[in-house]
C-alpha positions in Angstrom: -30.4 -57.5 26.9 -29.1 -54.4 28.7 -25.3 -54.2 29.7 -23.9 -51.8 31.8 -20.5 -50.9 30.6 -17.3 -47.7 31.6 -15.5 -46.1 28.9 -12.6 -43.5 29.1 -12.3 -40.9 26.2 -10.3 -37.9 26.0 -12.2 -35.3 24.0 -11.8 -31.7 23.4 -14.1 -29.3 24.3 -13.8 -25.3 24.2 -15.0 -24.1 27.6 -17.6 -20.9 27.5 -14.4 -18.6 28.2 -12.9 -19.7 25.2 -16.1 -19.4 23.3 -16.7 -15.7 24.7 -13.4 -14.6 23.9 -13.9 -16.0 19.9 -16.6 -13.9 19.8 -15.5 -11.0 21.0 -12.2 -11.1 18.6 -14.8 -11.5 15.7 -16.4 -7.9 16.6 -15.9 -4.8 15.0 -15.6 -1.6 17.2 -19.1 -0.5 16.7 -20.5 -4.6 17.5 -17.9 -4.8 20.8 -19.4 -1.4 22.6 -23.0 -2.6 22.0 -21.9 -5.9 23.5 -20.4 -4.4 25.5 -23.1 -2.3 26.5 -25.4 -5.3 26.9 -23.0 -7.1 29.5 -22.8 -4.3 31.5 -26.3 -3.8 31.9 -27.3 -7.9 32.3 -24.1 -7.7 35.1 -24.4 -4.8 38.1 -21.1 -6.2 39.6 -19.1 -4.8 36.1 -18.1 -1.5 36.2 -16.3 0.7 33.7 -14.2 3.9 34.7 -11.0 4.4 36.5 -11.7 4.3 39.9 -10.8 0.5 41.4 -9.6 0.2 44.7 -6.8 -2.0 46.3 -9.3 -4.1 47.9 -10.6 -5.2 44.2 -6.9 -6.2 43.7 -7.0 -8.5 46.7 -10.5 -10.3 45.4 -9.4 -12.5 43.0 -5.3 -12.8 44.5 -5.7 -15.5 46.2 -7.8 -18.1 44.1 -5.8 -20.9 45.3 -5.7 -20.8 48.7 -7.8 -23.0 50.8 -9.9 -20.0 52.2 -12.4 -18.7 49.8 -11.7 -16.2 47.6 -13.5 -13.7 49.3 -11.9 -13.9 52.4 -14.5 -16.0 54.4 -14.3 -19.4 55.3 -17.8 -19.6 56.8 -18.7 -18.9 52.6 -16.9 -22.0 51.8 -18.4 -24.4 54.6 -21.8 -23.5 54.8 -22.3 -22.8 50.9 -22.1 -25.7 48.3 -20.3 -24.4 45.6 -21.2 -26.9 43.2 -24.7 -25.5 43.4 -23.7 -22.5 41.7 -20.7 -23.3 39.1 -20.8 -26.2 36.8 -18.2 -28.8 36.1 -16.1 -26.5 34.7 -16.6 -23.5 37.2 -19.2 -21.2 35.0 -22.1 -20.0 36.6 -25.4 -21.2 35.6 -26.4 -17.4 34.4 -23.5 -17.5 31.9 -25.2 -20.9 30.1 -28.1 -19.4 29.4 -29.5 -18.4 25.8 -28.5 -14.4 26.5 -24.9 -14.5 25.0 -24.1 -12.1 22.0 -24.5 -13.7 18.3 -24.3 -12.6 15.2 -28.2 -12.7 14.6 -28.4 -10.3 17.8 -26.3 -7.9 15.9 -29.3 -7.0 13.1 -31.5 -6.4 15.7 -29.4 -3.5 17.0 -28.7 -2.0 13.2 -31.0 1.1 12.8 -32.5 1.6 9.8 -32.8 4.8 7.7 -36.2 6.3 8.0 -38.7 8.0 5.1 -40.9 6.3 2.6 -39.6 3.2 0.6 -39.2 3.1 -2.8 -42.4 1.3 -4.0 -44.6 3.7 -1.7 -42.6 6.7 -3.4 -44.0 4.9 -6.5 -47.5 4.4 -5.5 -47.8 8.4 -3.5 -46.9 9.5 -7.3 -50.0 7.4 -8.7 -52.2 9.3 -6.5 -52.2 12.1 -9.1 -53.4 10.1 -11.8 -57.1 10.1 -12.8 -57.9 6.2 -12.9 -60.5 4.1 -12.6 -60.7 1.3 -10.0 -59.3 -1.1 -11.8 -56.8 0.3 -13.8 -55.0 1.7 -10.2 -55.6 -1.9 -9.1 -53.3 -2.9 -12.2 -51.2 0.1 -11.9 -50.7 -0.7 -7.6 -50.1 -4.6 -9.4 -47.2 -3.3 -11.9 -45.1 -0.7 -9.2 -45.7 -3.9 -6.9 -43.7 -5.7 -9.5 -40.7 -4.0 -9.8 -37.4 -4.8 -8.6 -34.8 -2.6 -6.3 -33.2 -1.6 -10.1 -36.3 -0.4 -11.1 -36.9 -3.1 -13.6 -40.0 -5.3 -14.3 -38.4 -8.7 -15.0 -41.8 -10.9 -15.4 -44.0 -10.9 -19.0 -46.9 -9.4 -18.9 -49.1 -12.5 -20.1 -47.6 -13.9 -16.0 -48.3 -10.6 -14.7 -52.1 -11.1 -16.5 -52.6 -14.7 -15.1 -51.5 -13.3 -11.2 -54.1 -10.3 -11.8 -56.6 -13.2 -12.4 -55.7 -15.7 -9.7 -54.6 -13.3 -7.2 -56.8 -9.9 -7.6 -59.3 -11.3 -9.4 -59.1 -8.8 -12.1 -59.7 -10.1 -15.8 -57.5 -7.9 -18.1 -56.1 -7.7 -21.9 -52.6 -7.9 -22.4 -53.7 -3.9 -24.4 -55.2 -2.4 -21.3 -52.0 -3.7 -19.0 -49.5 -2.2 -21.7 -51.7 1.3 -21.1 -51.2 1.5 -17.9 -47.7 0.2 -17.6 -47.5 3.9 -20.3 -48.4 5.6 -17.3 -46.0 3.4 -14.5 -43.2 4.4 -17.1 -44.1 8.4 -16.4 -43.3 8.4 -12.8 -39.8 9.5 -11.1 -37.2 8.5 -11.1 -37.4 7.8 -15.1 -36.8 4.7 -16.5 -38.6 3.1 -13.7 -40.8 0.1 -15.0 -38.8 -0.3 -17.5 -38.8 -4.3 -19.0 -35.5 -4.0 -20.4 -32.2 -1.9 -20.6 -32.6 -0.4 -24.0 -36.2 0.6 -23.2 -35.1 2.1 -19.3 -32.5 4.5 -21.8 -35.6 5.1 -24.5 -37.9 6.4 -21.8 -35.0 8.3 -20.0 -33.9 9.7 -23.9 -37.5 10.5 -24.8 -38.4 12.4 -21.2 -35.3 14.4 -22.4 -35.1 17.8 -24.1 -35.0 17.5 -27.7 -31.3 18.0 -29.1 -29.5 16.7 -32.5 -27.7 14.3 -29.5 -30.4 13.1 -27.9 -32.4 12.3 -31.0 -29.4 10.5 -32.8 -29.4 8.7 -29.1 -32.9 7.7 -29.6 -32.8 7.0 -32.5 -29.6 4.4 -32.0 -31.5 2.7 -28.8 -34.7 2.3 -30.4 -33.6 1.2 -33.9 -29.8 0.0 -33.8 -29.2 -1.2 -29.6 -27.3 -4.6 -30.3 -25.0 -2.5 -32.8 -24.3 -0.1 -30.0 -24.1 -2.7 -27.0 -22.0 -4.3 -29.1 -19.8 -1.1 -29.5 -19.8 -2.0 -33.5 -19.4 1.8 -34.2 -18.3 1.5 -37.9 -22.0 -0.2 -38.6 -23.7 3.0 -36.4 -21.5 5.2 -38.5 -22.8 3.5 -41.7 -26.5 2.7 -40.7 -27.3 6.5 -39.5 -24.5 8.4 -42.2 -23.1 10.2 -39.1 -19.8 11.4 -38.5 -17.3 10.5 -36.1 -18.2 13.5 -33.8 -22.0 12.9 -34.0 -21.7 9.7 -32.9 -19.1 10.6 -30.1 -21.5 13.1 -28.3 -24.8 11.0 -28.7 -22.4 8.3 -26.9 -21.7 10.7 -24.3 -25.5 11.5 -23.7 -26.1 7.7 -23.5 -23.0 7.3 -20.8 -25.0 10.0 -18.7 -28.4 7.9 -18.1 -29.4 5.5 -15.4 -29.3 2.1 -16.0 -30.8 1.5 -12.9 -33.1 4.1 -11.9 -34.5 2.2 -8.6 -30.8 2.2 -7.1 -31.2 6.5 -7.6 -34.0 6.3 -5.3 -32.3 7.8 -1.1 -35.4 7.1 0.5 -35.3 3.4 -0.2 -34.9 2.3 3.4 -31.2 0.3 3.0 -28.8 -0.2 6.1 -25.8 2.4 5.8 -22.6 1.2 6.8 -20.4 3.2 9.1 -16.9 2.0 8.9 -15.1 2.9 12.0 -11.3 2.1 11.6 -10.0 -1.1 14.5 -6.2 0.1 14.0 -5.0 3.1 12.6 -1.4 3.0 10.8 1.0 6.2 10.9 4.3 6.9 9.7 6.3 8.7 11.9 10.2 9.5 11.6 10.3 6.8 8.7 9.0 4.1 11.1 5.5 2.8 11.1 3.7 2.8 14.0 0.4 0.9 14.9 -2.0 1.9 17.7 -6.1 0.4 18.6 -8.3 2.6 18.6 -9.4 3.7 22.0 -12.9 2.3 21.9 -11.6 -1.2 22.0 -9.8 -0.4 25.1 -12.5 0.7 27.8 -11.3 0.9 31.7 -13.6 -2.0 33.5 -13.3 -3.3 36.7 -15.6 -5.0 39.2 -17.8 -3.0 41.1 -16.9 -1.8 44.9 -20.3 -2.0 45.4 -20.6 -5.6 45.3 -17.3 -6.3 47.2 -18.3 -4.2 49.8 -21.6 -6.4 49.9 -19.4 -9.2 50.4 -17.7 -7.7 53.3 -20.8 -7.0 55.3 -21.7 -10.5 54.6 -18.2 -11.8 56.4 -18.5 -9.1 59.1 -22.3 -10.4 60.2 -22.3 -12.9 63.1 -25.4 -14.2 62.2 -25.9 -15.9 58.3 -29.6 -16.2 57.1 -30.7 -18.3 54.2 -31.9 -15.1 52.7 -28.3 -13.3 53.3 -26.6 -16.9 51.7 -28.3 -16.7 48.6 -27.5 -13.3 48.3 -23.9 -13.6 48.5 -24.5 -16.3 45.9 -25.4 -14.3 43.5 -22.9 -11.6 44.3 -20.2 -14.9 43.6 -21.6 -15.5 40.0 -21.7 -12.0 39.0 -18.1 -11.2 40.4 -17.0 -14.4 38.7 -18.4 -13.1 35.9 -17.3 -9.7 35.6 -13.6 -10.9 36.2 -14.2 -13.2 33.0 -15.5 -10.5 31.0 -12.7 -8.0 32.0 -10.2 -11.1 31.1 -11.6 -11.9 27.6 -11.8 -8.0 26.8 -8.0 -8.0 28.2 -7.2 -10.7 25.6 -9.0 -9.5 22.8 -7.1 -6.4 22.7 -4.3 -8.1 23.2 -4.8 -10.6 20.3 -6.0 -8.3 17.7 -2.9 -5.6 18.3 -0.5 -8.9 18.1 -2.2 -9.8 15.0 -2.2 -6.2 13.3 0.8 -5.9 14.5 2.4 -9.0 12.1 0.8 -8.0 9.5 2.0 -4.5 9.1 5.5 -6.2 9.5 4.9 -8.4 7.0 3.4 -5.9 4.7 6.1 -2.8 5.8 6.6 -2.1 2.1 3.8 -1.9 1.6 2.3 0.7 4.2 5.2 2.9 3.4 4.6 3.4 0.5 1.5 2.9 0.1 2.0 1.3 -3.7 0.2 -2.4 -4.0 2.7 -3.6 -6.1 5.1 -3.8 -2.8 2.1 -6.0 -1.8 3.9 -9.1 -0.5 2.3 -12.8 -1.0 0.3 -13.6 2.0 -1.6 -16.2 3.5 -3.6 -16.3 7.3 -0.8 -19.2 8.1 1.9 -17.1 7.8 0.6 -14.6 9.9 -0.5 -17.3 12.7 2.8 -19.0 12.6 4.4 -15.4 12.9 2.2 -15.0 16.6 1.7 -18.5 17.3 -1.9 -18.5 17.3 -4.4 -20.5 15.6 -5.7 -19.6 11.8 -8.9 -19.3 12.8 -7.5 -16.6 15.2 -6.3 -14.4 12.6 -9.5 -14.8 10.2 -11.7 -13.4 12.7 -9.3 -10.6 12.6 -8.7 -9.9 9.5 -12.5 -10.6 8.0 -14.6 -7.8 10.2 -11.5 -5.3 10.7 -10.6 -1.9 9.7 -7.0 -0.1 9.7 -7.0 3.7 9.0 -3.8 4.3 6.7 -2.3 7.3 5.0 -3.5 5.5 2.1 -7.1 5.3 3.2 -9.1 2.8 5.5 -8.8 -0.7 4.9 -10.1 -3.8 5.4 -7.5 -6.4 6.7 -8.7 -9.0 4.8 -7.4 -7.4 1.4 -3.9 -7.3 2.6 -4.2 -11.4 2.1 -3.3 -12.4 -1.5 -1.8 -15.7 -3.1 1.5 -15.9 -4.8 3.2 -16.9 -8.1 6.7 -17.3 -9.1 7.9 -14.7 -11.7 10.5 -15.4 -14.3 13.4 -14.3 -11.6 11.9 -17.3 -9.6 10.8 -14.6 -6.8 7.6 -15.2 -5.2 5.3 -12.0 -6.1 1.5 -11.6 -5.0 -1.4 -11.7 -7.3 -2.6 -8.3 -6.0 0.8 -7.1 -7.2 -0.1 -8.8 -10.9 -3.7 -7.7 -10.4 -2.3 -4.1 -10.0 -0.1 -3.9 -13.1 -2.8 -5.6 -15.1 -5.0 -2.6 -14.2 -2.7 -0.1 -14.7 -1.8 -1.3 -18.2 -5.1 -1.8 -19.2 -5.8 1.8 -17.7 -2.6 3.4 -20.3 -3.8 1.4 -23.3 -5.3 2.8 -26.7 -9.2 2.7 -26.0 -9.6 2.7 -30.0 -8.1 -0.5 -30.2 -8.4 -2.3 -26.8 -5.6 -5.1 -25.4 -7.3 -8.5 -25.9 -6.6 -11.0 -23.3 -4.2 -13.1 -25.4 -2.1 -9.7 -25.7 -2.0 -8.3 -22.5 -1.0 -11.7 -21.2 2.2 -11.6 -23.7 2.7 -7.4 -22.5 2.7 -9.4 -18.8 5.0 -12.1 -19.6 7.2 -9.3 -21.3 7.0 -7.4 -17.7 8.8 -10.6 -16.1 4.6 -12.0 -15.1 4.3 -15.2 -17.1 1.0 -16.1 -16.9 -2.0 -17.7 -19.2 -3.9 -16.1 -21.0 -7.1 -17.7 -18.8 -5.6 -16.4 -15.5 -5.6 -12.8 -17.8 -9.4 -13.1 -18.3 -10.1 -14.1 -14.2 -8.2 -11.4 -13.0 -9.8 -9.1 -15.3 -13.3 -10.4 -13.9 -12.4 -10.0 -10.7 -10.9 -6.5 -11.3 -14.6 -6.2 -13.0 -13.3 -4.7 -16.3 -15.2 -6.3 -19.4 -13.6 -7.6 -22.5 -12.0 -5.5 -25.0 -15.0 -5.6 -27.5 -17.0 -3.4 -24.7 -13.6 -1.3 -23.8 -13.5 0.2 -27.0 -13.9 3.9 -27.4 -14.7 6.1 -30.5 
């Protein structure tokens, strides 16, 4: 049985404005002139420069009179607005699937040119003498290896593809021949199964010193003592002294560990960071400014408003002329949008920046990150009165140049603990002194974690010895055992 039934609901909805505007906060200065490159060439009624005459002005002054907002009430009567804006007064055009978004954004990221790293591999095999199959294999094995340089698989799998996939029947012996030649190519160490046998084929393709041979000779035949840094058993096993061991160390400490990661040519995206903000320090007082390229001059084109007055001068309307002037509405409707949300981004991310270089003021004049201050996005969107969301599109994607350096925003964010004064201190600030002590301690004897939490507690940080071992992690310094110096 069907029933026919009214409800009324309030709901919440963010209109396309408010949706635009998100999105444009979120960009970094190099994302915002592509897009806004791309609305200027999809709208012919925006404009950018500094010419905008008073007539522009008057366009959109009188939005809610009861003539139309472009001066002509024949617009109004003879031309169903409703036709043209939806329910809540966006034009069609602006609905469609041709908005900005984050997937658009790889599309526009050029890449570097030259040959890959795997076709830098296989151009080197090209001056080998092999026969059919063996290049086959060979093309098979430099297919195989990783962006470190490493072939992670066992070769009986590697076998077993060659048979299903190539149809090449091989020995385990014939594969392990020509992987001998894979392991001769540039840059070396590449095809390499293993770290300690990428550092023997780096040692071996070396010139023959007393260093490098004790090297080889502790990689090939003692490499869980030396990972291990158990130098008294090295000493012991190879009856070496101190300074022996000390320089074959040092030749070590000079290889690749990952020889793919050498490679220039290997086609990766390269960042450009360009700085959103830039902080100075001038007379003692900090002082914050946007950089220029988030603040373009756009207005709406003349052009199109002078369209609009030929339209009102004309005595006689065509259907043809109508639906012109409808389309000159919805792009001066949207330009005027556009020009509002770029208004309001600006706005919005030097409010934001602003706060947090108040916040921080310690901080950015001196430049020390123990003056670090605990932080969270509420206290910054309490401090402007905007939304958290707000201020973590802000601080994720954005740049501030500093005396210190360029930053990202983000990293000025940090948690807090109470030290034993019962002050409220950062964890960057903890995070700092943790590195600095471990930095100043004796790297023949190495702080464990259970001491440098006691040193911590002793500098007024009391904190477990656990919370020691993450921020170490997350500092990525290893344990004391692989700290340890000769």
């Amino acid at each position: 049985m069907l029933k026919q039934q009214l409800n009324f609901k309030l709901s919440q909805k963010l209109s396309p404005q408010q949706i635009q505007l998100m999105k444009l906060i979120q960009l970094p200065t190099q994302a915002f002139e592509q897009r806004l490159k791309q609305e200027m060439e999809e709208n012919p009624a925006l404009d950018s420069g500094k010419e905008k005459s008073d007539e522009l002005e008057d366009t959109f002054s009188n939005e809610n009179s009861t003539e139309d907002d472009y001066g002509s009430e024949k617009i109004e009567t003879d031309i169903n607005v409703d036709e043209y804006l939806s329910d809540d007064e966006i034009p069609n055009y602006r609905l469609n699937a041709n908005n900005y978004s984050s997937d658009d954004e790889e599309k526009n990221v050029p890449y570097a040119s030259g040959t890959s790293f795997h076709q830098h591999l296989i151009n080197q095999l090209n001056t080998y003498r092999l026969n059919e199959q063996e290049r086959e294999i060979a093309e098979f094995l430099v297919g195989s290896i990783d962006e470190s340089g490493y072939i992670r698989r066992p070769l009986a799998d590697i076998i077993d593809d060659l048979a299903f996939t190539q149809n090449i029947y091989t020995t385990e012996e014939e594969v392990e021949k020509v992987l001998d030649i894979v392991h001769q190519l540039d840059p070396a160490g590449v095809g390499a199964r293993s770290l300690q046998e990428c550092l023997s084929i780096q040692l071996h393709r070396k010139e023959t010193t007393i260093p490098i041979k004790l090297a080889s000779l502790i990689i090939d035949n003692a490499f869980d003592h030396f990972s291990k840094k158990h130098y008294d058993k090295l000493l012991a096993k190879f009856d070496i002294t101190e300074e022996q061991l000390r320089e074959s160390i040092e030749e070590i400490e000079h290889l690749n560990p990952k020889p793919g990661g050498s490679y220039a040519g290997n086609n990766r995206i390269v960042e450009h960071v360009v700085p959103d903000f830039t902080i100075r320090i001038v007379d003692g007082e900090l002082e914050l400014t946007l950089n220029g390229r988030n603040a373009p001059e756009l207005h709406v084109s003349r052009e199109y408003n002078n369209m609009l007055q030929g339209y009102k001068a004309s005595k006689e309307k065509s259907k043809s002329q109508k639906d012109a002037v409808l389309f000159i509405k919805q792009k001066l409707d949207a330009a005027k949008w556009f020009i509002e949300a770029v208004r309001q981004r600006q706005q919005t991310l030097f409010v934001t920046m602003s706060a947090i270089m108040h916040y921080q003021k310690e901080y950015f004049l001196s430049g020390d990150e123990r003056n670090l201050k605990p932080m969270i996005l509420k206290d910054i969107a309490d401090e402007i009165g905007m939304d958290v969301s707000t201020v973590s599109r802000v601080a994720n994607s954005k740049y501030v140049d500093t005396p210190y350096g360029t930053k990202l925003i983000k990293e000025f964010f940090s948690e807090s603990m109470t030290n034993d004064q019962g002050e409220e201190v950062s964890t960057r600030e903890i995070k700092k002194i943790l590195e600095i002590t471990i930095g100043e301690e004796d790297k023949r004897k190495p702080l464990t974690d259970e001491k440098l939490a006691k040193m911590l507690k002793e500098k007024g940080y009391p904190i477990a010895r656990r919370t020691v071992a993450k921020y170490r992690e997350q500092l990525d310094i290893p344990v004391a055992r692989l700290r340890k110096k000769i």
